[in-house]
C-alpha positions in Angstrom: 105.9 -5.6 -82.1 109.8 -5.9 -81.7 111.0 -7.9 -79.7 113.3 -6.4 -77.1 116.1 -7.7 -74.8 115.1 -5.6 -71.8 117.3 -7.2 -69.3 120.7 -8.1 -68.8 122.5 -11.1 -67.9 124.4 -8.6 -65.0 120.8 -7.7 -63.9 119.5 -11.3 -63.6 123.1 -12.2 -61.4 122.2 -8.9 -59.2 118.1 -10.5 -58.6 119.4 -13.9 -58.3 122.2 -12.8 -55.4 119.2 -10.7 -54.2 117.3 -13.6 -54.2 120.0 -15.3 -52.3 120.4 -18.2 -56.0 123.4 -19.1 -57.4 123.0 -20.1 -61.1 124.9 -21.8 -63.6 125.5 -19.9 -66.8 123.0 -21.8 -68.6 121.0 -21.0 -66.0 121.5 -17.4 -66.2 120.9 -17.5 -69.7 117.6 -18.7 -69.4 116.6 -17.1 -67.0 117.5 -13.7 -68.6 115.8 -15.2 -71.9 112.6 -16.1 -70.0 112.6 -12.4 -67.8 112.8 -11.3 -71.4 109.8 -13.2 -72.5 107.9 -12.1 -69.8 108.3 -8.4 -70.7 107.7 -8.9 -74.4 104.6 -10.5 -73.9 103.6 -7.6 -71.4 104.4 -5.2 -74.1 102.5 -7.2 -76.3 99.2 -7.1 -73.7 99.9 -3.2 -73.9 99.3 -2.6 -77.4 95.9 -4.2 -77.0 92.7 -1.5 -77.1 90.5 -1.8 -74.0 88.4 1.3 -74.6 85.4 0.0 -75.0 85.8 -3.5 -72.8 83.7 -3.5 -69.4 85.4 -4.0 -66.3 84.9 -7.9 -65.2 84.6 -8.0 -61.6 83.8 -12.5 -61.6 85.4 -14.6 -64.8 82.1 -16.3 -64.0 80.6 -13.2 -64.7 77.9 -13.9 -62.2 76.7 -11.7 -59.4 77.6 -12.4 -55.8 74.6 -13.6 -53.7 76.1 -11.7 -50.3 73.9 -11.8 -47.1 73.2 -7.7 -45.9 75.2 -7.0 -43.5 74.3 -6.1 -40.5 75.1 -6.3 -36.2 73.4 -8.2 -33.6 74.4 -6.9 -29.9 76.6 -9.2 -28.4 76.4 -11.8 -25.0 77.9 -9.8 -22.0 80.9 -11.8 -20.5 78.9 -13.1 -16.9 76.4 -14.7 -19.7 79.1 -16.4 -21.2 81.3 -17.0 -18.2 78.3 -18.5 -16.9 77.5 -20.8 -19.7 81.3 -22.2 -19.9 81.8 -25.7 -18.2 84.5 -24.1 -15.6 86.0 -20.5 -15.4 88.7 -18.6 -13.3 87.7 -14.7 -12.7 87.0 -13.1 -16.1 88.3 -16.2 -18.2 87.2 -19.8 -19.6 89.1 -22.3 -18.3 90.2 -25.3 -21.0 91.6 -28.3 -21.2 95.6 -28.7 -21.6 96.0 -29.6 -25.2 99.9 -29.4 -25.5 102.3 -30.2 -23.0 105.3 -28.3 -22.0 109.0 -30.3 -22.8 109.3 -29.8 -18.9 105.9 -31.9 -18.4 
């Protein structure tokens, strides 16, 4: 594996102003060095064979224990409206829980 220098200090300035940073130039460099690193390690994970490696769907490897799903038919709105403490027309009435600045 070779190790590349993939991006340039001028493309690290243009993500950083992107980004809305302003960096020091030993910033920069580091940040160019480590955006580097990144990519050569990448490359690295690349050249690796997979073929033959199974898909892991859990790093647990275990099996999700999932209800079935399936629908119930719902409470019609008078039901409900008629189990609420108070109600206006077709809504629940509640508490205030936050004032207005006005209040």
């Amino acid at each position: 594996m070779s190790k590349k220098n993939k991006i340039t200090e001028e493309e690290v300035k243009k993500i950083a102003s992107l980004s809305r940073l302003s960096l020091t130039e030993d910033e920069l460099q580091k940040r160019t060095e480590d955006m580097n690193n990144i990519l050569n390690y990448m490359d690295s994970l690349n050249e690796i064979n997979t073929d033959n490696v199974k898909e892991l769907n859990n790093v647990h490897d275990m099996n999700a224990s999932l209800r079935s799903d399936s629908s119930d038919e719902s409470l019609n709105q008078q039901d409900i409206l008629n189990n609420s403490p108070s109600s206006n027309g077709d809504y629940i009435k509640v508490p205030l829980t936050v004032k207005k600045e006005s209040q």
